[in-house]
C-alpha positions in Angstrom: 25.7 48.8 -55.6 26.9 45.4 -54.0 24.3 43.2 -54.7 25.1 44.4 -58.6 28.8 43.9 -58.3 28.4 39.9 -57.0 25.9 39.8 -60.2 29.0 41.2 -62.2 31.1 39.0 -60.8 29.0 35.4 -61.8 29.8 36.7 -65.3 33.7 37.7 -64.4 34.4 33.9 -63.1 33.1 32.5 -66.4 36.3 32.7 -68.5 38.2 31.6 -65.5 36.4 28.9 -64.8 36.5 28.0 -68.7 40.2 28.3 -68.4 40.1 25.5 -65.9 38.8 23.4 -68.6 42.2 23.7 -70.6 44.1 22.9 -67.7 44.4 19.2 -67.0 44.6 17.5 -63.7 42.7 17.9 -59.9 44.0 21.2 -59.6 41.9 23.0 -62.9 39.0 20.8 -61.2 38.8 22.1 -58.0 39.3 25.8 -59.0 36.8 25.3 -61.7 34.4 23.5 -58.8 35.1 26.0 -56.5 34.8 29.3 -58.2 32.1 27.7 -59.8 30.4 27.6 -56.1 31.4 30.9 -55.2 29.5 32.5 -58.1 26.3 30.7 -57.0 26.8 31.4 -53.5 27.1 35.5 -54.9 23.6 34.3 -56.7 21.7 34.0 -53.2 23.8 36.9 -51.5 22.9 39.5 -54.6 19.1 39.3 -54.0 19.4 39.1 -50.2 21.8 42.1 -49.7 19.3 43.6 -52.6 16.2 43.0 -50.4 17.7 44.0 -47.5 19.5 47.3 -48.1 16.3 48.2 -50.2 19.0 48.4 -53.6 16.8 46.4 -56.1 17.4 48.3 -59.7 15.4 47.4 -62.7 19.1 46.8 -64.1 19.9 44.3 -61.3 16.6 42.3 -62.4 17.6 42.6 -65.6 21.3 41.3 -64.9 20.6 38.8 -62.4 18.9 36.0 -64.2 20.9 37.1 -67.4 24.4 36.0 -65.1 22.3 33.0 -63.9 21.8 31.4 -67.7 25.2 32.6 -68.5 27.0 30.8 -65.9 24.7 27.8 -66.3 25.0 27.5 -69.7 28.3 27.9 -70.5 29.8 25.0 -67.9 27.2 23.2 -69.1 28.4 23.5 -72.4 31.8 22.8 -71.2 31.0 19.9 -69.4 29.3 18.5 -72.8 32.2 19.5 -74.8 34.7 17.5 -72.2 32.3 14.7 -72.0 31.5 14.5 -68.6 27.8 14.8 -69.9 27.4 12.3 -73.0 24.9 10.2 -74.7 21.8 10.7 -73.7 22.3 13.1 -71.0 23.3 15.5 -73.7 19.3 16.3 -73.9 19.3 17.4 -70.7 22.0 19.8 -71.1 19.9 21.1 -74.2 16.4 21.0 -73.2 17.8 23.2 -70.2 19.6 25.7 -72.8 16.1 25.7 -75.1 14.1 26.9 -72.1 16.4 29.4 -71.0 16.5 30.4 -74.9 12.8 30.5 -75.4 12.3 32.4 -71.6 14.5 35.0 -72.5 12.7 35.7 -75.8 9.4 35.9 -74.5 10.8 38.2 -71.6 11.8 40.7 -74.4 8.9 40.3 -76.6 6.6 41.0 -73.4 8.9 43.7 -72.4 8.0 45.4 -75.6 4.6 45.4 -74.3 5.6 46.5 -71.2 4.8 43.8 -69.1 7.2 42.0 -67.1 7.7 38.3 -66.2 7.9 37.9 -62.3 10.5 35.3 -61.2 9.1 32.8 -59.0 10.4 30.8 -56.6 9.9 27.9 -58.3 12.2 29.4 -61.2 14.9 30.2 -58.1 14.9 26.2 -57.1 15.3 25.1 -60.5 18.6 27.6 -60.3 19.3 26.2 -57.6 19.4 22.7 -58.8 21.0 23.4 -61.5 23.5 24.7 -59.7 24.4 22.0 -57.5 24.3 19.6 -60.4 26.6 21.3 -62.1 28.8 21.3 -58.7 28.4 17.3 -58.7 29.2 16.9 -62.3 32.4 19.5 -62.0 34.0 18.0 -59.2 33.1 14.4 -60.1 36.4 14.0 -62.6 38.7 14.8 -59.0 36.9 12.0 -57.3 36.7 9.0 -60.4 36.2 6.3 -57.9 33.2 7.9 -56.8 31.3 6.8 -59.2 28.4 8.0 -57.0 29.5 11.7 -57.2 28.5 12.1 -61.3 25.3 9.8 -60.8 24.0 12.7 -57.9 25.2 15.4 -60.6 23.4 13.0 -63.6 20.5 12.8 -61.9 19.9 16.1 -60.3 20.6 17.1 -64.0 17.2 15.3 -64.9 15.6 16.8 -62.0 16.6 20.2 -63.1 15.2 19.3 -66.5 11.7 18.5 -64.9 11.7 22.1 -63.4 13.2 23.5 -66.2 10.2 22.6 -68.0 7.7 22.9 -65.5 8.8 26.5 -65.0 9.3 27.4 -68.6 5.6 25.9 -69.4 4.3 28.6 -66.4 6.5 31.3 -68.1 5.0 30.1 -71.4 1.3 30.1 -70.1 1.6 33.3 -68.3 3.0 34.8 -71.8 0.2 33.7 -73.9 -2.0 34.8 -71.6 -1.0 38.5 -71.3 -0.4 38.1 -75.3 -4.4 37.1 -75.9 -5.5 39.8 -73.3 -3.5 42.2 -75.2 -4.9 41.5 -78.4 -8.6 41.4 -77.8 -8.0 45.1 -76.2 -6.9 46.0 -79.6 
């Protein structure tokens, strides 16, 4: 029951931290940086308490990565929108929605087969690094003279990109695979 409720609430503190967005000043930026920690601290403390108190669910496997693209999407949407990721960085930020996009599709195409894509632990570090890029790049606009501050977020964005891909090409592989055993048994 916990570990689903701290799923639930990653999707509860996305409006709020949208909000932030339309509030100007250090004051949206930190609540938007620090709820925006909170929920990914609730992403490690969902599948721990889960594995722990033996309460994993099919609809908490089903919910936690959905709250995970959610989150990670939408702020960094926002941050596109605002401009704190521009120009070329902009890819980034879409070649990490385009995974998520095409992932998620396979997942239910599979799941019509009844077969299930396992979440590695490889696909849990790119989260994580996703995660604490988007930390960087939303509490980068409190600290302007840190110039350093969006450059970690900018670049950790790029290394989140090169597991974003190297995970969705495993995803991919392990999809076409199960889709060509499939069809020579029919």
């Amino acid at each position: 029951m916990l570990p689903n409720l701290l799923t639930l609430s990653r999707i509860f503190a996305i409006p709020f931290i949208v909000g932030c967005f339309y509030i100007s000043g250090f004051w949206a930026h930190l609540a938007a940086t620090v709820l925006f920690i909170v929920a990914c601290i609730t992403d490690f403390f969902d599948g721990y308490f889960a594995r722990q108190w033996k309460q994993v669910s099919a609809f908490g496997r089903f919910l936690d990565p959905v709250a995970d693209k959610l989150l990670v999407s939408t702020i960094l949407l926002m941050l596109s929108g605002v401009g704190i990721i521009s120009g070329i960085h902009l890819l980034a930020a879409a070649i990490i929605l385009a995974r998520e996009i095409i992932v998620s599709g396979l997942r239910e195409f599979l799941s019509q087969m009844q077969l299930i894509i396992p979440v590695t632990k490889y696909a849990k570090w790119k989260t994580g690094m996703q995660m604490f890029s988007i930390s960087c790049l939303l509490c980068s606009p409190m600290f302007p003279d840190i110039i350093a501050l969006k450059n970690i977020g900018i670049i950790s964005l790029w290394l989140a990109v090169i597991m974003t891909v190297f995970t969705g090409a495993r995803y991919l592989r392990f999809g076409a695979v199960r889709i060509s055993n499939d069809s020579e048994h029919h």
